[in-house]
C-alpha positions as CSV (number, residue, x, y, z in Angstrom):
1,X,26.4,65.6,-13.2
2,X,26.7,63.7,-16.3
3,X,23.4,63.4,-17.5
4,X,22.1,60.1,-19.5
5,X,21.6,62.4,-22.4
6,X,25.3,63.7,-22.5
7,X,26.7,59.7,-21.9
8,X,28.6,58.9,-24.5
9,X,31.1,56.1,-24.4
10,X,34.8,57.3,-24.0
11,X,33.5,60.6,-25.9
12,X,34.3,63.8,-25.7
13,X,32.1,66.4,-23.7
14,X,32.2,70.2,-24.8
15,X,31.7,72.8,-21.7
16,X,32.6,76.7,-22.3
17,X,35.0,77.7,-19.7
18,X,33.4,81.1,-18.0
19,X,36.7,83.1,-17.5
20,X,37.2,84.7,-21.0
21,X,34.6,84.6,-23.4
22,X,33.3,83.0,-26.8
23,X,37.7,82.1,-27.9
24,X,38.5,80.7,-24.3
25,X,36.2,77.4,-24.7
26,X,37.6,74.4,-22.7
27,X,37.1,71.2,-24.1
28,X,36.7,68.2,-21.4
29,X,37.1,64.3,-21.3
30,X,34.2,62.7,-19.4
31,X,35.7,60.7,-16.0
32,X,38.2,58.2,-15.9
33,X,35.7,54.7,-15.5
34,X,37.9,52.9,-14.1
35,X,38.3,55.1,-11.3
36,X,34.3,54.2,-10.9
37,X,34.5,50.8,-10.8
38,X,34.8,49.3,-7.3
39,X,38.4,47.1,-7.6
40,X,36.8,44.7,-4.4
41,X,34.4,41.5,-5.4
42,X,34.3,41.4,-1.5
43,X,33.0,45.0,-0.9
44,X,30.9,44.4,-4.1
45,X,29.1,41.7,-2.6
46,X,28.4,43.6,0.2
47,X,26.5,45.9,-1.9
48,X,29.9,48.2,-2.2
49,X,29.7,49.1,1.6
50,X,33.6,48.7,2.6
51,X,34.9,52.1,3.6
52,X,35.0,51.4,7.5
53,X,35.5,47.5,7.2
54,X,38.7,47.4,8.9
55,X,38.6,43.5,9.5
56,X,39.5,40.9,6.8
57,X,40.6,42.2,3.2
58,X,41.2,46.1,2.6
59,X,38.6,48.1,0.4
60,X,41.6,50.1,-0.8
61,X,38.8,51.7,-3.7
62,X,36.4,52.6,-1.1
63,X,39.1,54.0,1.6
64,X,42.8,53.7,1.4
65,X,42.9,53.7,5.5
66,X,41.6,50.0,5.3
67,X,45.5,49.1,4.3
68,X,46.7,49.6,7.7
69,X,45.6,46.3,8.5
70,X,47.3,43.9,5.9
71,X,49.4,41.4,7.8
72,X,51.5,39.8,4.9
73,X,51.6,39.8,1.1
74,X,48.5,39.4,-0.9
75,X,47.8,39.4,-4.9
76,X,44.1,40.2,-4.7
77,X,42.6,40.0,-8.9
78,X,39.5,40.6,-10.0
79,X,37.4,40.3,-13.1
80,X,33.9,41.3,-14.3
81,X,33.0,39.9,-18.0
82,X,30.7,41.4,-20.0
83,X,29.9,44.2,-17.9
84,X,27.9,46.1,-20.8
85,X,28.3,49.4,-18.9
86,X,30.6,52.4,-18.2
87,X,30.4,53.4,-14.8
88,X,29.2,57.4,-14.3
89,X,29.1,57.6,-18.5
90,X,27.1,54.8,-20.5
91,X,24.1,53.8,-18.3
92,X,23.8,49.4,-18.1
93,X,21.0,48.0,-20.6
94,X,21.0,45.4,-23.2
95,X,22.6,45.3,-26.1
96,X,25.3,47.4,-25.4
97,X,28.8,46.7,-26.9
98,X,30.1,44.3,-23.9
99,X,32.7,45.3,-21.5
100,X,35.0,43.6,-19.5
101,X,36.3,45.1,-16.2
102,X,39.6,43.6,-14.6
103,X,41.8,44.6,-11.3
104,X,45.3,43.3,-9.8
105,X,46.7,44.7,-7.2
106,X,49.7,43.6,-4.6
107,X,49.4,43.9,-1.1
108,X,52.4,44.3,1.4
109,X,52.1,45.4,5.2
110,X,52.5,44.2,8.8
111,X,52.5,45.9,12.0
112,X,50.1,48.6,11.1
113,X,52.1,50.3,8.0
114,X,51.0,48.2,4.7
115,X,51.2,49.3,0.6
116,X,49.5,48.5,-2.3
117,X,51.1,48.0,-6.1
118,X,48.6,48.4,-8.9
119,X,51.0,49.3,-11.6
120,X,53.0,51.8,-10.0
121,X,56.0,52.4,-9.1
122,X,56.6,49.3,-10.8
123,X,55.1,49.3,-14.5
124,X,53.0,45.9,-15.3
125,X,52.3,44.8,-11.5
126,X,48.4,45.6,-11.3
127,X,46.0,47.5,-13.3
128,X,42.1,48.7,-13.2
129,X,41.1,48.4,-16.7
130,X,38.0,48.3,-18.7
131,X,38.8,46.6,-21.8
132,X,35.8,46.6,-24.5
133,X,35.8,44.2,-27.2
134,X,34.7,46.1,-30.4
135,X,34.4,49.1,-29.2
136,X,34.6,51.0,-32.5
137,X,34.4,49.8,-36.1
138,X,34.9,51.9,-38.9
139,X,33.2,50.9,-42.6
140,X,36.4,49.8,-44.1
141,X,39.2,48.7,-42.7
142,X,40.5,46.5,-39.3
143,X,38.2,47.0,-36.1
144,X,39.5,49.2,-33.8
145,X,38.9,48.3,-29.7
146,X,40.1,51.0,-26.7
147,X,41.1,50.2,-23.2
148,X,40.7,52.1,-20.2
149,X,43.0,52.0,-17.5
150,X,44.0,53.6,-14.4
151,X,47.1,52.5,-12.8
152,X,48.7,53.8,-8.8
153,X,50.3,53.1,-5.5
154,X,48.5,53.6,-2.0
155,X,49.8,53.3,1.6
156,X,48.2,52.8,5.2
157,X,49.2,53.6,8.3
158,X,48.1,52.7,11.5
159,X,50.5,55.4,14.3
160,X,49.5,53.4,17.5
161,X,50.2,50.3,16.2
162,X,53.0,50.6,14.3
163,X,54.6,52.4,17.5
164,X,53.4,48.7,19.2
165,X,55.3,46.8,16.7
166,X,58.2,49.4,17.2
167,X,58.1,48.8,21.2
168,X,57.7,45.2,20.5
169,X,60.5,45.1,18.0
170,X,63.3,46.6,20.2
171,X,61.6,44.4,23.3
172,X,60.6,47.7,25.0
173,X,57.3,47.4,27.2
174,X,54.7,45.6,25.7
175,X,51.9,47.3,27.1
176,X,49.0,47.6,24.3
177,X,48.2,51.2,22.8
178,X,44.9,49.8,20.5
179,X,42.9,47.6,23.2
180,X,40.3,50.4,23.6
181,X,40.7,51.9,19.9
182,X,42.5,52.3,16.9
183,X,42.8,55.0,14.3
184,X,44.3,54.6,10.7
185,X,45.0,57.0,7.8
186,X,45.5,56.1,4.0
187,X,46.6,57.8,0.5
188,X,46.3,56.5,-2.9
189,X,47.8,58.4,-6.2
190,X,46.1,57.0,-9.5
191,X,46.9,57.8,-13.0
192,X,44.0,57.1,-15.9
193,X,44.7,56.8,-19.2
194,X,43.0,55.1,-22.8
195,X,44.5,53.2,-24.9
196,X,43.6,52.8,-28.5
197,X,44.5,49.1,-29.8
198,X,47.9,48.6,-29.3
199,X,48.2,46.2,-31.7
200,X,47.0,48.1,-34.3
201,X,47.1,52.1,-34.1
202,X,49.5,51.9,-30.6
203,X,48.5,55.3,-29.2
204,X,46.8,56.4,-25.9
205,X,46.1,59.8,-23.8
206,X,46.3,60.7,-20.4
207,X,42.8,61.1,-18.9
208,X,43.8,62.5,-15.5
209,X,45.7,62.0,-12.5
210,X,43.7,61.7,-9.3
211,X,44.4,60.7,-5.5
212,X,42.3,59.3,-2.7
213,X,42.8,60.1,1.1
214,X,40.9,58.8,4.2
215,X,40.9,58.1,8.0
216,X,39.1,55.5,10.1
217,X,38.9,55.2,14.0
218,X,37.7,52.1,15.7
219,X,36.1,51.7,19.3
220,X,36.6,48.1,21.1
221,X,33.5,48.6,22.4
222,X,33.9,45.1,24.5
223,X,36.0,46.7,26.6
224,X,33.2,48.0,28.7
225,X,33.0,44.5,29.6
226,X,36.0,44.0,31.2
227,X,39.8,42.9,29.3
228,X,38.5,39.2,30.0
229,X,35.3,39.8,28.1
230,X,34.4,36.4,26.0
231,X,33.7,38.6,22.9
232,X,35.1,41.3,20.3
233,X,33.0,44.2,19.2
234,X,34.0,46.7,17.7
235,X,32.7,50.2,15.8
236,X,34.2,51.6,13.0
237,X,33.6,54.7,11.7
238,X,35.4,56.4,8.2
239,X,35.6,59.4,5.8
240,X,37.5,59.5,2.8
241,X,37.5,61.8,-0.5
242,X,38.3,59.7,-3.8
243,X,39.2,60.8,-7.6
244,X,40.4,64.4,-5.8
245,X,42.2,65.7,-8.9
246,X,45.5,66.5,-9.0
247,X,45.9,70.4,-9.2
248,X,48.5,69.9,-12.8
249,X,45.6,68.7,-14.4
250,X,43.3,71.4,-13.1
251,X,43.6,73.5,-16.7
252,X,44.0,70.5,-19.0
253,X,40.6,69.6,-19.7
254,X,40.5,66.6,-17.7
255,X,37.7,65.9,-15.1
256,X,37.0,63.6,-12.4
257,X,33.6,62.6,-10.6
258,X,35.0,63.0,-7.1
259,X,33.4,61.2,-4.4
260,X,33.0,62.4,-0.3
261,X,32.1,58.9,1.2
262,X,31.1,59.0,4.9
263,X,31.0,54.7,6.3
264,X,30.4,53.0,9.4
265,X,30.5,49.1,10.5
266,X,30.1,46.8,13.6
267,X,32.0,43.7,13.5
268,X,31.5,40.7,16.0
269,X,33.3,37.6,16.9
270,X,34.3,35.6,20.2
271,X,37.6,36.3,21.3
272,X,40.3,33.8,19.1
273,X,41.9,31.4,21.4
274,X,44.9,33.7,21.3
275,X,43.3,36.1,23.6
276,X,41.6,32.9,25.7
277,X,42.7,32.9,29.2
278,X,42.1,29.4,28.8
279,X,43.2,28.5,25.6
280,X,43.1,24.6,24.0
281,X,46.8,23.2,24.4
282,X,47.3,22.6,20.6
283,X,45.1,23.4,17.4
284,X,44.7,21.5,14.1
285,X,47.5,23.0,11.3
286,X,45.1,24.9,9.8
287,X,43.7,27.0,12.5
288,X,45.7,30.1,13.2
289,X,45.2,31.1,17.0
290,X,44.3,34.4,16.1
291,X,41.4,33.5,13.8
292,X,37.8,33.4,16.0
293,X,35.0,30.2,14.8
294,X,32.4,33.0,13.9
295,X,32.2,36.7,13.0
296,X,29.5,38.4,11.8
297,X,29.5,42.4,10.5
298,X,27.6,44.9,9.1
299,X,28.4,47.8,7.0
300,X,26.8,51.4,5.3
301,X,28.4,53.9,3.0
302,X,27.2,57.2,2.4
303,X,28.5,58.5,-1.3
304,X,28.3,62.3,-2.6
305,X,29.6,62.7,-6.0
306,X,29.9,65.3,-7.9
307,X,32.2,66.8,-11.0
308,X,35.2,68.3,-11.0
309,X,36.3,70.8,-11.9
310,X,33.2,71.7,-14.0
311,X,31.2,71.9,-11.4
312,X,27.9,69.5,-12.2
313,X,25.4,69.3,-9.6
314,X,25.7,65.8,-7.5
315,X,24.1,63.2,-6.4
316,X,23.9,60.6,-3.5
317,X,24.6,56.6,-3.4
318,X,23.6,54.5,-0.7
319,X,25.7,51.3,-0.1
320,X,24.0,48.4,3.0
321,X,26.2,45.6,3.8
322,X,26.4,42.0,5.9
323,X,29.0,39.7,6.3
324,X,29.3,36.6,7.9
325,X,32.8,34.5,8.6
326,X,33.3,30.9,9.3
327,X,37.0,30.0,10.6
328,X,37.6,32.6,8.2
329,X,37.6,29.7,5.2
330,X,33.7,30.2,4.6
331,X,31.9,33.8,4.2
332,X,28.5,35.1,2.7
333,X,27.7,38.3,1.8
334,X,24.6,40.2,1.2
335,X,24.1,43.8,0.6
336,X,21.9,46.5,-1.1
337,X,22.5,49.6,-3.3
338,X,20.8,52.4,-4.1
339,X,22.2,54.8,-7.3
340,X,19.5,55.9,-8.8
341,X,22.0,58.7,-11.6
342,X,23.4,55.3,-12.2
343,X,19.9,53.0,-12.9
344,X,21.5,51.1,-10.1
345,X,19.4,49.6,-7.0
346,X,18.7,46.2,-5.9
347,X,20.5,43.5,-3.4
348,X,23.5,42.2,-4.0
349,X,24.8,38.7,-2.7
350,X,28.0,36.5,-2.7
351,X,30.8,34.7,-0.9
352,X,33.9,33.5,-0.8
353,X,36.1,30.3,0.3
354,X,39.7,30.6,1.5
355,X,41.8,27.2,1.4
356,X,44.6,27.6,4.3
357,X,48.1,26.6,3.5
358,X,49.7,25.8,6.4
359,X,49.3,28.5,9.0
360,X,51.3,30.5,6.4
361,X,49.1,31.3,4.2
362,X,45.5,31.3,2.2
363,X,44.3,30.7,-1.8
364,X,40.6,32.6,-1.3
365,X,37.6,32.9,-4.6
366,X,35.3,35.4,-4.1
367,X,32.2,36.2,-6.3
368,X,29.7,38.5,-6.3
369,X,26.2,39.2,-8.3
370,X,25.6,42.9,-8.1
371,X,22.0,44.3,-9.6
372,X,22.1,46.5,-12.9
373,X,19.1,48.5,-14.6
374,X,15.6,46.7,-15.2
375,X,16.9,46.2,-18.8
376,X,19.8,44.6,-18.5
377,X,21.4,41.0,-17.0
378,X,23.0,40.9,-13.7
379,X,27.0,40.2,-13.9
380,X,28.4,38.0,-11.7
381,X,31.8,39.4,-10.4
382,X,34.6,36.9,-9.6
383,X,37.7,37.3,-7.8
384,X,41.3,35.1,-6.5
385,X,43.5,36.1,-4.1
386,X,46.9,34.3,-2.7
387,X,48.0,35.3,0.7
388,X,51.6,34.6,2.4
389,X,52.5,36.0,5.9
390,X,56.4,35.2,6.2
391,X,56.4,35.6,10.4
392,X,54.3,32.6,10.4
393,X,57.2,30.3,9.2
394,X,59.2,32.0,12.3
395,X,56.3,31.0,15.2
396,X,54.4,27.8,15.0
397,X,51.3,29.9,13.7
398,X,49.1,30.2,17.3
């Protein structure tokens, strides 16, 4: 565990490897921060509960299995301003140099196999990146600034429905493998880096390289209610492993804060008129037939972190969520976290609007005000996102 003591911002931290002796010291770069960060204003608004949300936008940060449900493309951005902290090395308070905290990322998926582009394998498309202003200025000459960034690719999978969409596909039986459950696994490779002004000096190193893995199974607990039951409730239930580091970087000096994160959510919502045996005849242009009037959810995440590979002792995070959806245009968040190696603990609340284009698609905001130490001010997160789903144009969007 980093302690506040040894926090230093993007310095260097000196640990004696135990193998050989006095000559054999191993020096070590603190953790990527941008591998700390949660990328989702969503999730963040929820007081960063989001690893078994498997309804509405994925928590890739949290749990890459939450991918297997992307219908569509997606640009999902993010930006924090003035952040003043560096998550798991410089504790939040005031007067710290300010920090801003920016995420793009493109989703693609249907069918229950979806990606997501941030930076990789195409250079430029999406990024995680702290970006201080000022970060360092020597006594003579031009200031100096560093960026932090942490750049990857991620993929979900969903077997039983993706063998639905297969069946469906070549016009095969359509008899449904997920009415009673689901189960979905995900995988995420990340590559950190610092960057020290470009414009002026136009160097960086490599901090690490890292993955993320998880699973998530879901119960339609409804069911017990018959197949014609008027509502949809279902249990979720997730584990995942984030910032696992790559075994190449193992002897390089680089070091992660790897988290085990254990989640669980109930979501709740009358059945869309889709799945109505008595459906209305037509619906307004805006209203996709799938989408219920009202859905409520609540989430928890249980976080373990600890250092790797030095070997710090860990500590515990506690993340409480609640979510409520209107049409799915209207939602308010509310959450609480508990971090107390971070300073961290306090509610957190939000929302988000979504503006329907056609049954094709969505332009969403999402912001979120998440709690920092006693000492400091409260950032308010914000977030866009532009959704298409090209089948849409091909059905008339019920």
């Amino acid at each position: 565990m980093w302690t506040p003591a040894a926090r230093r911002p993007l310095a260097v931290v000196l640990a004696l490897a135990a193998a050989a002796g006095p000559a054999r010291a191993q020096l070590y770069l603190p953790p990527p921060p941008s591998t700390l960060a949660e990328t989702s204003i969503r999730a963040a608004a929820m007081g960063g509960a989001g690893g078994a949300v498997m309804w509405g936008e994925p928590a890739v940060w949290a749990n890459p299995a939450t991918l297997s449900g992307v219908n569509g493309i997606g640009w999902v951005t993010g930006h924090t301003e003035g952040q003043g902290w560096v998550p798991g090395i410089l504790p939040p308070r005031r007067g710290v140099q300010e920090l801003d905290f920016s995420s793009q990322r493109l989703l693609i998926g249907g069918g229950g196999l979806a990606f997501s582009l941030m930076g990789k394998p195409i250079s430029g498309l999406g990024k995680a990146e702290f970006d201080p202003n000022d970060l360092f200025v020597p006594p003579i000459g031009p200031t100096i600034t560093v960026s932090e960034r942490t750049e990857g690719w991620g993929v979900g999978v969903s077997p039983l429905r993706l063998i639905e969409s297969i069946r469906k596909i070549a016009k095969m039986s359509p008899s449904s493998l997920t009415s009673y459950g689901d189960v979905a696994f995900g995988y995420q490779a990340k590559d950190s880096k610092a960057i020290a002004d470009p414009d002026i000096l136009g160097f960086g190193f490599d901090e690490a390289g890292t993955y993320d893995w998880g699973a998530s199974g879901r119960l339609a607990l409804a069911r017990w209610w018959g197949p014609d039951a008027p509502f949809r409730l279902d249990l979720s239930g997730a584990y995942s492993q984030l910032n696992v580091i790559k075994s190449k970087w193992n002897d390089s000096g680089a070091t992660t804060q790897q988290i085990d994160r254990f989640g669980t959510a109930l979501h709740l919502s009358p059945a869309p008129p889709s799945q109505r045996s008595a459906s209305p005849p037509s619906l307004p242009w805006w209203r996709p037939g799938d989408v219920p009037e009202l859905s409520v959810g609540l989430a928890y995440d249980h976080e373990h972190h600890h250092d790797e590979p030095v070997g710090f002792q860990g500590f515990d995070v506690d993340h409480y969520g609640f979510e409520t959806n209107v049409f799915q245009l209207l939602a308010l968040r509310v959450g609480f976290v508990s971090d107390p190696e971070e300073q961290l603990e306090g509610w957190t609340y939000g929302g988000g609007i979504s503006v329907p284009i056609g049954p094709w698609g969505s332009v969403g905001y999402q912001l979120a005000s998440v709690p920092t130490s006693a000492d400091a001010d409260r950032p308010l997160r914000q977030g866009w996102s532009v959704w298409l789903d090209p089948t849409r144009f091909f059905t008339d969007g019920h």
